[in-house]
DRENKE-80500 format. One line per field, with one value per atom (N, C-alpha, C, O): atom name; residue in three letters; y, x, z. Coordinates in Angstrom, 1 decimal. Atoms other than C-alpha are relative to their C-alpha. Example, Ala and Ser with C-alpha at 12.3 -4.5 7.8 and 13.67 -1.06 7.14 Angstrom:
% DRENKE-80500
guke	c(N/CA/C/O/N/CA/C/O)
seza	c(ALA/ALA/ALA/ALA/SER/SER/SER/SER)
north	c(-1.2/-4.5/1.2/1.2/-1.1/-1.1/1.1/2.2)
east	c(0.9/12.3/0.9/1.9/-0.9/13.7/-0.8/-0.3)
up	c(0.0/7.8/0.0/0.7/0.0/7.1/0.8/0.9)
***
This chain:
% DRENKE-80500
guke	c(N/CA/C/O/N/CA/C/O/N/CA/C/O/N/CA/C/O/N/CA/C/O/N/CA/C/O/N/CA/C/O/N/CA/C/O/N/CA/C/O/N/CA/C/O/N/CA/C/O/N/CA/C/O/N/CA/C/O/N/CA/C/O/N/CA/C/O/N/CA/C/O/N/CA/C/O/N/CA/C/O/N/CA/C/O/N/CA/C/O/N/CA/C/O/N/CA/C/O/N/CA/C/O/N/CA/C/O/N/CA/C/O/N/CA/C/O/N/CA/C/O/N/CA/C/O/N/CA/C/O/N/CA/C/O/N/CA/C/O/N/CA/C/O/N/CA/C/O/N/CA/C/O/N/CA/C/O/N/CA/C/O/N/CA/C/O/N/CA/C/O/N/CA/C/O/N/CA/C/O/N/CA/C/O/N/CA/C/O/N/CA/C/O/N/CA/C/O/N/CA/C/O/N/CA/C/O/N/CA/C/O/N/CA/C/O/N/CA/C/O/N/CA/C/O/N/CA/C/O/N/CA/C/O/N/CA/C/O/N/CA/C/O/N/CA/C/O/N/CA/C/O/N/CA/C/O/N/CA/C/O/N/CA/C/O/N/CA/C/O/N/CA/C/O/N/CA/C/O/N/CA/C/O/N/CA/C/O/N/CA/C/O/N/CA/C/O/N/CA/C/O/N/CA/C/O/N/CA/C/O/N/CA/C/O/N/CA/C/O/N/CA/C/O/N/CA/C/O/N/CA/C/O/N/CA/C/O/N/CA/C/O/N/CA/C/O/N/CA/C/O/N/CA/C/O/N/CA/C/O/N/CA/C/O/N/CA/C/O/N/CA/C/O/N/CA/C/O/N/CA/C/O/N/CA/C/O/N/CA/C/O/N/CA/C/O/N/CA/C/O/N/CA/C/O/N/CA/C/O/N/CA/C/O/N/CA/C/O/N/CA/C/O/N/CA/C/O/N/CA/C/O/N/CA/C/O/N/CA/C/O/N/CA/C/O/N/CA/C/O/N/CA/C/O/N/CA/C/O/N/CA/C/O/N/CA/C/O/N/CA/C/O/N/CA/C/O/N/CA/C/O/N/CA/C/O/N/CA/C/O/N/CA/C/O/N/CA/C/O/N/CA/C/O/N/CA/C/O/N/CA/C/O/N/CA/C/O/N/CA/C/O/N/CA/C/O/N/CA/C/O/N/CA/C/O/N/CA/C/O/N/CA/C/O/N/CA/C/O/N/CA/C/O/N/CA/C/O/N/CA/C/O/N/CA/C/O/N/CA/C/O/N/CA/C/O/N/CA/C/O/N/CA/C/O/N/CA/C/O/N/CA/C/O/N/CA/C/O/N/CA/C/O/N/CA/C/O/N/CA/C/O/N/CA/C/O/N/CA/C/O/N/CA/C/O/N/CA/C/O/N/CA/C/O/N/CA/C/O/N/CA/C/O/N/CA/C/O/N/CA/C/O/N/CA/C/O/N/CA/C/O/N/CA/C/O/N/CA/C/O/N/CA/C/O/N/CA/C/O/N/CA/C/O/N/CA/C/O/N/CA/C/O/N/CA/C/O/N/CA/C/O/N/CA/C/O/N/CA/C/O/N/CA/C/O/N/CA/C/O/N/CA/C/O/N/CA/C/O/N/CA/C/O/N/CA/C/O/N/CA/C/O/N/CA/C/O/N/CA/C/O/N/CA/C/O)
seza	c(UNK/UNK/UNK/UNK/UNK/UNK/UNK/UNK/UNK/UNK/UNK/UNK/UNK/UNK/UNK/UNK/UNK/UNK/UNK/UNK/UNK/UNK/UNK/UNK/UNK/UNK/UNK/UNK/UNK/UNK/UNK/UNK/UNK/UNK/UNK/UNK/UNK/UNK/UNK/UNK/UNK/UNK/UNK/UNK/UNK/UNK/UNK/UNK/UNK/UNK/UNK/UNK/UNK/UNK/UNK/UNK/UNK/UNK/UNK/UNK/UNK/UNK/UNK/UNK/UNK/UNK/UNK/UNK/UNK/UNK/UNK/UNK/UNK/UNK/UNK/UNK/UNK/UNK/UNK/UNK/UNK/UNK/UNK/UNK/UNK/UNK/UNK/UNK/UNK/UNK/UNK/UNK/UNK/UNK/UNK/UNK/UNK/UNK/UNK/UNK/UNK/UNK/UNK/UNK/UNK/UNK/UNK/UNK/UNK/UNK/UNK/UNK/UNK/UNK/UNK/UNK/UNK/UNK/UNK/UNK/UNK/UNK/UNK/UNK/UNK/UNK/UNK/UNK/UNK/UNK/UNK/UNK/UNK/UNK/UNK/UNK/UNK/UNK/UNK/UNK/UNK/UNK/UNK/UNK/UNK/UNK/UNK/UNK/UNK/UNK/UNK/UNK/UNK/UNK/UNK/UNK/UNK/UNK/UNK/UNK/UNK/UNK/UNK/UNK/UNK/UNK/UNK/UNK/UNK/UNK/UNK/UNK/UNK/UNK/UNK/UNK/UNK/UNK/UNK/UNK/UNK/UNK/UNK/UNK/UNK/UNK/UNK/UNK/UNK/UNK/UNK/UNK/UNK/UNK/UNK/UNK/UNK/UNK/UNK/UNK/UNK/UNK/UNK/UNK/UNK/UNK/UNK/UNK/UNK/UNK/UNK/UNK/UNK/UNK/UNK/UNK/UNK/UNK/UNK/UNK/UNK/UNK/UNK/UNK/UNK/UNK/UNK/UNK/UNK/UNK/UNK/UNK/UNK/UNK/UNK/UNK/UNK/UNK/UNK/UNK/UNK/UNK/UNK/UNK/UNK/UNK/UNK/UNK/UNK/UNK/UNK/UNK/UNK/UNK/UNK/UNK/UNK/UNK/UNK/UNK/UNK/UNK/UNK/UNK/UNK/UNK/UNK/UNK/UNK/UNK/UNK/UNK/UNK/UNK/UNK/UNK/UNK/UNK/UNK/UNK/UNK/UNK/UNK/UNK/UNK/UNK/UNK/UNK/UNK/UNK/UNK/UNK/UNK/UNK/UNK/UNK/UNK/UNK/UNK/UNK/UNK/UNK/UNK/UNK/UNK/UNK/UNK/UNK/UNK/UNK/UNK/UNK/UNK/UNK/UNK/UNK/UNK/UNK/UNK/UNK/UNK/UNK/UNK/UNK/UNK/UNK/UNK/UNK/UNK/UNK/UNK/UNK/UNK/UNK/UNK/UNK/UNK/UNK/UNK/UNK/UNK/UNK/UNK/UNK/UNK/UNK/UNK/UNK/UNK/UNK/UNK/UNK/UNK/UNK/UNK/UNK/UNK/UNK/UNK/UNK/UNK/UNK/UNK/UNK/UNK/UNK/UNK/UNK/UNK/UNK/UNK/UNK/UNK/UNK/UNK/UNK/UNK/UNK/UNK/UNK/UNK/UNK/UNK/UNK/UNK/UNK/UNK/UNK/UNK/UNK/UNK/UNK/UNK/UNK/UNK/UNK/UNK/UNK/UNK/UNK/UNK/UNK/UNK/UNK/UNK/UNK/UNK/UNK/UNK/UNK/UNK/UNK/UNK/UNK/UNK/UNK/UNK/UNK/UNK/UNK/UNK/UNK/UNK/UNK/UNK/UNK/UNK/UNK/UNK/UNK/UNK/UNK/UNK/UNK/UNK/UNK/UNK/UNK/UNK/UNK/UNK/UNK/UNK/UNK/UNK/UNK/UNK/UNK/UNK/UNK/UNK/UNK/UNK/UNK/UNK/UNK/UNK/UNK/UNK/UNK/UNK/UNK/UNK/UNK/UNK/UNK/UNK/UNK/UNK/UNK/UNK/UNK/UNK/UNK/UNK/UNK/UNK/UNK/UNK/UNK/UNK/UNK/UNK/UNK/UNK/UNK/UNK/UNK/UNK/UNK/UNK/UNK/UNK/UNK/UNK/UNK/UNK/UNK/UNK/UNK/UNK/UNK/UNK/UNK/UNK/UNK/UNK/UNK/UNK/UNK/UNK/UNK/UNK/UNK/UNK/UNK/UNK/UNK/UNK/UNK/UNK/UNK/UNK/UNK/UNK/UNK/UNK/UNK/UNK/UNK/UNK/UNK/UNK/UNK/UNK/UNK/UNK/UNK/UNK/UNK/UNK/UNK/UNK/UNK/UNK/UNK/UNK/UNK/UNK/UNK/UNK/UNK/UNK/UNK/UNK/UNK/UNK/UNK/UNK/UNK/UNK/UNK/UNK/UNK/UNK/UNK/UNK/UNK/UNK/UNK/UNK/UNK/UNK/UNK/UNK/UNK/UNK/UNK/UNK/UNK/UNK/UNK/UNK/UNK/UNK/UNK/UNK/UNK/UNK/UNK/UNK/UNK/UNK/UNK/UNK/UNK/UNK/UNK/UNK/UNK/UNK/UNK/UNK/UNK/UNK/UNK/UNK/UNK/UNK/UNK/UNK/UNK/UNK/UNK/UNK/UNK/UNK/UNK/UNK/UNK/UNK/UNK/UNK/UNK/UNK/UNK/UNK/UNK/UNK/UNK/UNK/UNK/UNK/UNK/UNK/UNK/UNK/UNK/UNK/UNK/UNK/UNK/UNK/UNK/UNK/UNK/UNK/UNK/UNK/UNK/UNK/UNK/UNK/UNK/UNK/UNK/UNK/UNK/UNK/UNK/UNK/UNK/UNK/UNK/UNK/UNK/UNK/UNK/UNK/UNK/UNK/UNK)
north	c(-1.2/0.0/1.3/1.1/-0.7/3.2/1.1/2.0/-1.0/5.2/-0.9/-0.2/0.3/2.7/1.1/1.9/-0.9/4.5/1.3/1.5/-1.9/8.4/-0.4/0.0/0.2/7.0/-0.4/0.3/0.2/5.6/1.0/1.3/-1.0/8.3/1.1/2.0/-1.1/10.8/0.0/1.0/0.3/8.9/0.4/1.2/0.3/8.5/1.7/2.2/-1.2/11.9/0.7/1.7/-0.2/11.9/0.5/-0.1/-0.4/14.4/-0.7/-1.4/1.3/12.6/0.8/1.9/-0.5/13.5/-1.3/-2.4/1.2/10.9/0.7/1.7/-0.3/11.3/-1.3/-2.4/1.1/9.2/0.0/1.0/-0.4/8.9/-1.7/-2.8/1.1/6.1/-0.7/0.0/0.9/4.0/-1.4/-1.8/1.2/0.7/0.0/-1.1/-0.6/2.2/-0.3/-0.9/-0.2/2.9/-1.5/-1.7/1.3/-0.6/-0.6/-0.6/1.4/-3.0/1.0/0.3/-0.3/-0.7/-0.1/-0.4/0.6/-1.3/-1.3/-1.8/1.1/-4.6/-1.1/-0.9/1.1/-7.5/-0.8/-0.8/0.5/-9.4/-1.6/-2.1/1.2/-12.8/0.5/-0.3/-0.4/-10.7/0.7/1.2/-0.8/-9.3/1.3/1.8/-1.5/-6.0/0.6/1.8/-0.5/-5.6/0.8/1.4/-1.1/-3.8/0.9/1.8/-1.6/-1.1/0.6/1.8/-0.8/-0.6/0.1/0.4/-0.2/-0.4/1.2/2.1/-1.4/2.1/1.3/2.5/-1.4/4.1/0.8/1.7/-0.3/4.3/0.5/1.5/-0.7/4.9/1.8/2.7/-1.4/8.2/0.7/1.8/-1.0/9.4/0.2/1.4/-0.5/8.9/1.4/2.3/-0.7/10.9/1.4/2.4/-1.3/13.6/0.6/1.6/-0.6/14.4/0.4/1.6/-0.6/14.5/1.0/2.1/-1.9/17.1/0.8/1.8/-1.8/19.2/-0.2/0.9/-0.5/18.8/0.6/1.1/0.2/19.3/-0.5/0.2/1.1/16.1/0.0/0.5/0.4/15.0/-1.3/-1.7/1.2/11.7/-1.1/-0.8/0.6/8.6/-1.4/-2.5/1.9/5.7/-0.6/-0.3/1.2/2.6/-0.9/-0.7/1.2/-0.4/-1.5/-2.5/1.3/-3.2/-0.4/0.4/0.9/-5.9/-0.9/-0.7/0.6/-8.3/-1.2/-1.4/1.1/-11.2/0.7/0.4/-1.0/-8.4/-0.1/-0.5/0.1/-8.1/-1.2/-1.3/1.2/-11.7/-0.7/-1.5/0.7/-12.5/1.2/0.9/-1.0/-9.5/-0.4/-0.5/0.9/-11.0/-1.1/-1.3/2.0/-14.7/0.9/1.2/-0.4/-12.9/0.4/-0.4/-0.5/-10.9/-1.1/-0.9/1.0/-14.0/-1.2/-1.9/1.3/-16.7/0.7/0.0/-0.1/-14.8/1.2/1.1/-1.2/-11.5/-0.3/0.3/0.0/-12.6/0.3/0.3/-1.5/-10.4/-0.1/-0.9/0.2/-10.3/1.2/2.0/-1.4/-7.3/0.1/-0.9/0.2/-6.6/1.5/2.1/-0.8/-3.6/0.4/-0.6/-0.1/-1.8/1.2/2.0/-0.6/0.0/1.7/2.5/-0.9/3.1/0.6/-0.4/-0.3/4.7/1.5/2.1/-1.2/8.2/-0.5/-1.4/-0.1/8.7/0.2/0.5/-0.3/8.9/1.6/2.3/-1.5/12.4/0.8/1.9/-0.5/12.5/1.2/2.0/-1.2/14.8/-0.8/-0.3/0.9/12.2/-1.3/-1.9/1.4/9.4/-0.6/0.1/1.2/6.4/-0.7/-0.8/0.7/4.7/-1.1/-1.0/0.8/1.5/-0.7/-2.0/0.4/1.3/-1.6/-2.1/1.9/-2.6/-0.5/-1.6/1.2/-4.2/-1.0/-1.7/0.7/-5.8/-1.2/-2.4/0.9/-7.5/-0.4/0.2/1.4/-10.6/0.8/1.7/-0.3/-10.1/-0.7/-0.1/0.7/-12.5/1.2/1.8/-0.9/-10.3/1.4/2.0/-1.3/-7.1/-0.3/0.6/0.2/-8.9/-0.2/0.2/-0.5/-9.7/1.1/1.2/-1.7/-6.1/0.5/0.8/-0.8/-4.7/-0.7/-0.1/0.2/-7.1/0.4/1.3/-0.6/-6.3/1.2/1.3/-1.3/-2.5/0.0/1.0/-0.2/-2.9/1.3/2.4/-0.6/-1.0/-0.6/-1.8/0.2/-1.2/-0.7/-0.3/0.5/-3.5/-0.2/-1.0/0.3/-2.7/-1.0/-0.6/0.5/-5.4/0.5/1.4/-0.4/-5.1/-1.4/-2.1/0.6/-7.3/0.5/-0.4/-0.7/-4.9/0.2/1.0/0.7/-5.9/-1.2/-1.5/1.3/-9.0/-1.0/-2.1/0.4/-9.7/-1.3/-2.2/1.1/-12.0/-1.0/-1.1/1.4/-15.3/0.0/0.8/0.7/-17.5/0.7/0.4/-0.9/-14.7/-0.6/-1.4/0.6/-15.6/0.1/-0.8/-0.3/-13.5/-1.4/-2.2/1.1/-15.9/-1.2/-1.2/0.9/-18.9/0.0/-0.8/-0.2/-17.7/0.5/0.2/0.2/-16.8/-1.5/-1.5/1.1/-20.3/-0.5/-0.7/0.8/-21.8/0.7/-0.1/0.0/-19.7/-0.5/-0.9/0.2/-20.5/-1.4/-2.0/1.9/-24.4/-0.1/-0.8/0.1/-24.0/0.6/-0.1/-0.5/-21.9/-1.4/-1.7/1.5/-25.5/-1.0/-1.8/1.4/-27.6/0.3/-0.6/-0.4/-25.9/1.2/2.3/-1.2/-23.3/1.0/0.5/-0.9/-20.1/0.4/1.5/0.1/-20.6/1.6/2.2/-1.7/-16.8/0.4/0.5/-0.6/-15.4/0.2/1.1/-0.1/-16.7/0.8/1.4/-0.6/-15.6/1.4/2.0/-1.4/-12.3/0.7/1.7/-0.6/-12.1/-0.2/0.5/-0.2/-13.0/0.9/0.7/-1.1/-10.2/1.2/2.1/-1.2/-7.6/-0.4/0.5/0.7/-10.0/-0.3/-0.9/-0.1/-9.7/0.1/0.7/0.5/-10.6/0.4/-0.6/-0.6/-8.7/-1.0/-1.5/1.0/-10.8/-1.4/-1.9)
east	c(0.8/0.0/0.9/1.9/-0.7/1.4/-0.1/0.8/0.3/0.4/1.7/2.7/-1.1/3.4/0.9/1.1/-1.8/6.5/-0.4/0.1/0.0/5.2/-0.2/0.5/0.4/3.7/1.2/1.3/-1.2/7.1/0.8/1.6/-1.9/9.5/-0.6/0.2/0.2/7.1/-0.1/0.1/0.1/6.6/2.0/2.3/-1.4/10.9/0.6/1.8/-0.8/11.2/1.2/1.9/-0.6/12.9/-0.8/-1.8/0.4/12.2/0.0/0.9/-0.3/11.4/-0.6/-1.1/0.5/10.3/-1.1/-0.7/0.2/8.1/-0.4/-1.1/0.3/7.9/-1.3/-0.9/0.7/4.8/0.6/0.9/-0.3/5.7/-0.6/0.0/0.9/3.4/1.5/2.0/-0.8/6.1/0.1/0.9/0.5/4.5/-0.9/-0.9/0.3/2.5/0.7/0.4/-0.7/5.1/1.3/1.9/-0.7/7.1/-1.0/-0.9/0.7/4.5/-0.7/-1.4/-0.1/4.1/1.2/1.2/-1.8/8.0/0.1/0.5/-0.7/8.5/-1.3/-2.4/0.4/6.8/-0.6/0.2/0.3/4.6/0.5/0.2/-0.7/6.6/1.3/1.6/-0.8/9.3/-0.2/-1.2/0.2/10.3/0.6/1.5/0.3/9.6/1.3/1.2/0.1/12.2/1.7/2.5/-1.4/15.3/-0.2/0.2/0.6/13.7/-0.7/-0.9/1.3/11.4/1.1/0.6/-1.3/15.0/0.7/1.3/-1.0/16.5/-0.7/-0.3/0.7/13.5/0.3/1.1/-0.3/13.1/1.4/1.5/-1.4/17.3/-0.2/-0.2/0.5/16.5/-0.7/-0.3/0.8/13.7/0.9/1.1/-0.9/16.4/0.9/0.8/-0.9/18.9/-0.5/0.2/-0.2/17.0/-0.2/0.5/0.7/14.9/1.6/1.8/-1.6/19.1/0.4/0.5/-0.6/20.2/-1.1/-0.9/1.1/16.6/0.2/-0.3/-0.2/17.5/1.0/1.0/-1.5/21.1/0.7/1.1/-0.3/22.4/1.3/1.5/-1.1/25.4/0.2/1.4/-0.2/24.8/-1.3/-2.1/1.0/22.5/0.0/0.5/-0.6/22.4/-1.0/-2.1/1.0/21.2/-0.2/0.7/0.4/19.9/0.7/0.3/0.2/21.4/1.2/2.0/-0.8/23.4/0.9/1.2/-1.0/25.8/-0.7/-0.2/1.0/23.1/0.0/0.1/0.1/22.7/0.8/0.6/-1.2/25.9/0.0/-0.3/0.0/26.2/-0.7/-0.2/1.5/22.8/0.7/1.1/-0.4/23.8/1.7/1.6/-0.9/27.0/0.4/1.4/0.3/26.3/-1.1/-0.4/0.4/23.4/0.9/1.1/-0.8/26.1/1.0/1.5/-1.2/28.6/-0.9/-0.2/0.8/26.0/-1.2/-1.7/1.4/23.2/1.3/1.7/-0.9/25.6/1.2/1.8/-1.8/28.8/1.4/2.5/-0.7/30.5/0.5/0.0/-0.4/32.2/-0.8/-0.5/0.5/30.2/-0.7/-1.5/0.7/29.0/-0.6/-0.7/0.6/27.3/1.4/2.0/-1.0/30.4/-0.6/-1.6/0.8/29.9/-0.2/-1.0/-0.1/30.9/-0.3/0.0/-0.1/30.5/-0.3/-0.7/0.3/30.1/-1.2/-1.2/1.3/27.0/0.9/2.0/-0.8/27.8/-0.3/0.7/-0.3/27.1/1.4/1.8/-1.0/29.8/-0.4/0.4/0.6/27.7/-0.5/-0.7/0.8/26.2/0.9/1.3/-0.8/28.2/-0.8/-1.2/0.5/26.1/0.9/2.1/-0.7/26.7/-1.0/-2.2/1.0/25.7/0.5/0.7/0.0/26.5/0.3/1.1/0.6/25.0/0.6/0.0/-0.6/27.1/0.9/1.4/-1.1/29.2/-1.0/-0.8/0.9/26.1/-0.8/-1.5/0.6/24.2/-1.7/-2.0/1.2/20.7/-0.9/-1.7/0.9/19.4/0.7/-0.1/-0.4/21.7/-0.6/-1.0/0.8/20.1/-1.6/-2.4/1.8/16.2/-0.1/-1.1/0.2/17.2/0.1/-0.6/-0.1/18.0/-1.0/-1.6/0.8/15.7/-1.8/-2.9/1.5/12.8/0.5/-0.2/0.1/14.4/0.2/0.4/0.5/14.1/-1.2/-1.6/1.3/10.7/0.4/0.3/-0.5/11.8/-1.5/-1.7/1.0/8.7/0.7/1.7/-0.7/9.5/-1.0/-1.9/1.3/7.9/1.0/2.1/-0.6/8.9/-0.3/-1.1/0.3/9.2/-0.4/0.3/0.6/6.8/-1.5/-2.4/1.1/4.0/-0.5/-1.5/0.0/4.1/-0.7/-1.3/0.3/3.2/0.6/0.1/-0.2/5.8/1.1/1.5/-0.8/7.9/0.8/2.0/0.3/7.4/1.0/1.1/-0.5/10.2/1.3/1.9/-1.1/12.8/1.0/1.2/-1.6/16.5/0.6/1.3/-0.2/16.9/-0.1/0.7/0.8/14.9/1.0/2.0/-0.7/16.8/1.7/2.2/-1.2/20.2/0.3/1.4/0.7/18.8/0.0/0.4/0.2/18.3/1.4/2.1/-1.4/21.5/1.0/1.7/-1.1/23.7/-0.5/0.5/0.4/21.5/0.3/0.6/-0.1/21.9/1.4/1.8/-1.9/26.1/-0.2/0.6/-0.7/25.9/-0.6/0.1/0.7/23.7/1.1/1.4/-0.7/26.3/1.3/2.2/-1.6/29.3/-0.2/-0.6/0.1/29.2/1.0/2.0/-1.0/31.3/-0.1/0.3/0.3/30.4/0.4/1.4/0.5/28.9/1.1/1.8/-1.0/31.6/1.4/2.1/-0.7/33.7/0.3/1.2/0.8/32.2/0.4/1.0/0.0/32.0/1.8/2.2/-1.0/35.6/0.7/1.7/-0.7/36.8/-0.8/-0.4/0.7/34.5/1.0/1.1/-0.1/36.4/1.6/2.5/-1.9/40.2/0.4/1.5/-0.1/39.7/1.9/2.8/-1.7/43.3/0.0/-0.4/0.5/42.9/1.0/0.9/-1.0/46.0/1.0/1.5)
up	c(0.0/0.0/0.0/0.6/0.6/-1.1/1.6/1.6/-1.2/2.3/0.8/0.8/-0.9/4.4/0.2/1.2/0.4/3.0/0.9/2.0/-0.7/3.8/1.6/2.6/-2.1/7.4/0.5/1.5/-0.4/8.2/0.0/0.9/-0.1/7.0/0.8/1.0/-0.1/8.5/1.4/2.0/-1.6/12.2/0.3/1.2/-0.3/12.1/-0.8/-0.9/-0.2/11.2/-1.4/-1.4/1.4/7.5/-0.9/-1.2/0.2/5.6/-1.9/-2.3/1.0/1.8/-1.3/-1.1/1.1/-1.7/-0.5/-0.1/1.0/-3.9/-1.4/-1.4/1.0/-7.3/-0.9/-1.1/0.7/-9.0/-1.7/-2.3/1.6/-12.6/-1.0/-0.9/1.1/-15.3/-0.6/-1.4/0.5/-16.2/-0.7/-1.5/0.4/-16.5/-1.3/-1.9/1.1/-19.3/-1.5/-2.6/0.8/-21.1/-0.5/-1.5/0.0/-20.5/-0.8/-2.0/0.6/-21.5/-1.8/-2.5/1.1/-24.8/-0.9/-2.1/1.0/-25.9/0.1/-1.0/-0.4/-24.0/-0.8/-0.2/0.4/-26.1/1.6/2.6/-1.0/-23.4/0.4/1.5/-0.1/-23.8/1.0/1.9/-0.5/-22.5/1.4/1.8/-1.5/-18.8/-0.1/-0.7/0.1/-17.9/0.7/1.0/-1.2/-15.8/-0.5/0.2/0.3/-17.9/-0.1/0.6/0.2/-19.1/0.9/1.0/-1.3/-16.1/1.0/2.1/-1.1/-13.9/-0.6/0.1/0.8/-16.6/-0.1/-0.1/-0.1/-16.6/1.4/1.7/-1.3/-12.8/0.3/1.1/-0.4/-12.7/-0.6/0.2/0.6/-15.3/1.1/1.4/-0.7/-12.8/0.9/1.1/-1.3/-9.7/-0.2/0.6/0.7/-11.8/-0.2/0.1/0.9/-13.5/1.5/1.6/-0.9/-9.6/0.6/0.7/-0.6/-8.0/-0.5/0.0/0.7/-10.6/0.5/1.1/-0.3/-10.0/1.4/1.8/-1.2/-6.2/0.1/1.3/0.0/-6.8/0.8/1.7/-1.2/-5.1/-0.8/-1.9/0.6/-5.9/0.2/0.1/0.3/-5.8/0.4/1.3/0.0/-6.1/1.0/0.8/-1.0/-2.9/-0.5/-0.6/0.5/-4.3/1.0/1.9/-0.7/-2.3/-0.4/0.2/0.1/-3.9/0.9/1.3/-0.5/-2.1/-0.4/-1.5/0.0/-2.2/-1.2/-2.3/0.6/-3.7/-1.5/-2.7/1.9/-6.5/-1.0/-2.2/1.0/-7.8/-0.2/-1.4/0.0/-7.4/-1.5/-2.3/0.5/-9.3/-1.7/-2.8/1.4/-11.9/-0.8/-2.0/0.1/-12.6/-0.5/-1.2/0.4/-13.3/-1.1/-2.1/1.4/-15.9/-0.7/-1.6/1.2/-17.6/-0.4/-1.5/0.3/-17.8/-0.7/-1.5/0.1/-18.4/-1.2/-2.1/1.2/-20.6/-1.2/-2.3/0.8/-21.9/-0.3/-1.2/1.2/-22.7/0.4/-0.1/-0.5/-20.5/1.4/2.2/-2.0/-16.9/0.2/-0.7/-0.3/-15.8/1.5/1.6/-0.9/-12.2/0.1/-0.9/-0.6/-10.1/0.5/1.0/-1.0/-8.6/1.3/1.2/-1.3/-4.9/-0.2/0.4/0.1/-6.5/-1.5/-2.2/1.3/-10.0/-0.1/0.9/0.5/-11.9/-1.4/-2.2/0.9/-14.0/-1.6/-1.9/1.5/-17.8/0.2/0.1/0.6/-18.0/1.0/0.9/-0.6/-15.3/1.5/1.9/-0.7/-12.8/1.6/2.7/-1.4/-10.1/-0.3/-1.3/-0.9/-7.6/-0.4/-1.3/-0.1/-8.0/1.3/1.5/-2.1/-4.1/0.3/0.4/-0.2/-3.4/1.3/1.3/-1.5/0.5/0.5/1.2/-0.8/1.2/-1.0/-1.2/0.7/-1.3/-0.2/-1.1/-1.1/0.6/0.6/0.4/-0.3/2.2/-0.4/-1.2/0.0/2.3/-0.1/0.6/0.2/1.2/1.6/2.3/-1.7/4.6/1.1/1.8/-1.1/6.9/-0.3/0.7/0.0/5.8/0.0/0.2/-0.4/6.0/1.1/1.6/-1.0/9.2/0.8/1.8/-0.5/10.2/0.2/1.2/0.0/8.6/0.8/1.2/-1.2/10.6/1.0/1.5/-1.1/13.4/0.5/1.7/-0.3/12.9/0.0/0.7/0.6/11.8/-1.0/-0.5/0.9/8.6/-1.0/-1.1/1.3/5.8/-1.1/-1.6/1.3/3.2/-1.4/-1.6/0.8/0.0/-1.2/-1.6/1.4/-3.0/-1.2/-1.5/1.6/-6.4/-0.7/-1.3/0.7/-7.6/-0.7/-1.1/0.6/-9.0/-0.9/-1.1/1.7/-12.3/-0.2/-1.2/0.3/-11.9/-0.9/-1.1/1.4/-14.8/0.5/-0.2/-0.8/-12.4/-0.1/0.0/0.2/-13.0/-0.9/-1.8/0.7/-14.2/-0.9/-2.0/1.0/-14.7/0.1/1.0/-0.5/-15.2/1.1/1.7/-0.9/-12.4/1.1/1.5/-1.0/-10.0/-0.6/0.2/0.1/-11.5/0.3/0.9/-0.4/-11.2/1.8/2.4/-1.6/-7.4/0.7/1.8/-0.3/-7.0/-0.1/0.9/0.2/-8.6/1.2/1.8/-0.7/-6.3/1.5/2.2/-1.1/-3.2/-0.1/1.0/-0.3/-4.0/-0.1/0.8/-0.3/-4.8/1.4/1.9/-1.1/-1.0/0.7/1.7/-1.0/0.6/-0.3/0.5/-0.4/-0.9/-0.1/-0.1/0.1/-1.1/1.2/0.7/-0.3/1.7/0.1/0.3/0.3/1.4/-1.8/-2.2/1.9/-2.8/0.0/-0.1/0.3/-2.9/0.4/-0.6/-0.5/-0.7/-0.8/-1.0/1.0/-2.7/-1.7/-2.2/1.1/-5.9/-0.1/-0.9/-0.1/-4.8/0.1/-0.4/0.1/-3.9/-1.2/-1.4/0.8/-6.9/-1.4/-2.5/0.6/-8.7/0.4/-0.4/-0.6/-6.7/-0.3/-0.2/0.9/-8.2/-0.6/-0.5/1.5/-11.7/-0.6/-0.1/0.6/-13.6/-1.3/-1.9/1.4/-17.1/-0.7/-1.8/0.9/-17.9/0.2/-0.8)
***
């Protein structure tokens, strides 16, 4: 429900912006409905982050993602794209003008759900699309969760050799 978020940041005292903006609209009119919604509906939403930082003049963008992210984004780019490519904690915007900061990327998607239950922190997902079902994502979710049951340390691993790349 779209009321949580404001009643939270407004009981704890943070002061907040929301921008509403049709975007789903505009996804399921480019994206073929065989297909998932969920590149373009991430690139859009990064654009709105972007353009509302410059009209506040921020100087930079904190993301949410985590350690599972990079992980999960990662294994796509190597496994579907072709590519070693991850999320790094830090970056500059192409136009060169906004940090991109991704704080939690270091951590464990479970260590930050337990946190955040035991802040009582609002957790809204991103499943509002409905377009979900059966994404690569979700499967490459899976594979590394079953290499960390039978191999444990897998991810940890994983991850540190994302950050011990050998170009030669």
């Amino acid at each position: 429900p779209k009321h949580i978020l404001p009643e939270y940041l407004a009981r704890v005292g943070v002061p907040y912006k929301i921008i509403t903006q049709d975007t789903y609209s505009v996804v399921t009119e480019k994206v073929p409905a065989s297909n998932t919604y969920c590149s373009l509906c991430s690139r859009m939403r990064r654009g709105i982050l972007y353009r509302v930082a410059r009209e506040e003049g921020c100087e930079a963008v904190v993301l949410g993602h985590h350690r599972d992210d990079s992980l999960e984004t990662f294994m796509l780019n190597f496994l579907h794209g072709g590519r070693l490519a991850a999320m790094p904690p830090k970056l500059v915007s192409d136009a060169g003008d906004l940090f991109v900061l991704r704080p939690l990327i270091g951590c464990a998607e479970d260590d930050i759900r337990r946190f955040a239950a035991q802040m009582q922190f609002p957790i809204i997902p991103c499943k509002l699309c409905g377009s979900q079902d059966n994404l690569q994502r979700v499967a490459v979710k899976r594979m590394l969760a079953e290499w960390e049951r039978e191999f444990p340390g897998r991810t940890e691993t994983i991850f540190s050799a994302m950050r011990n790349v050998s170009t030669s």
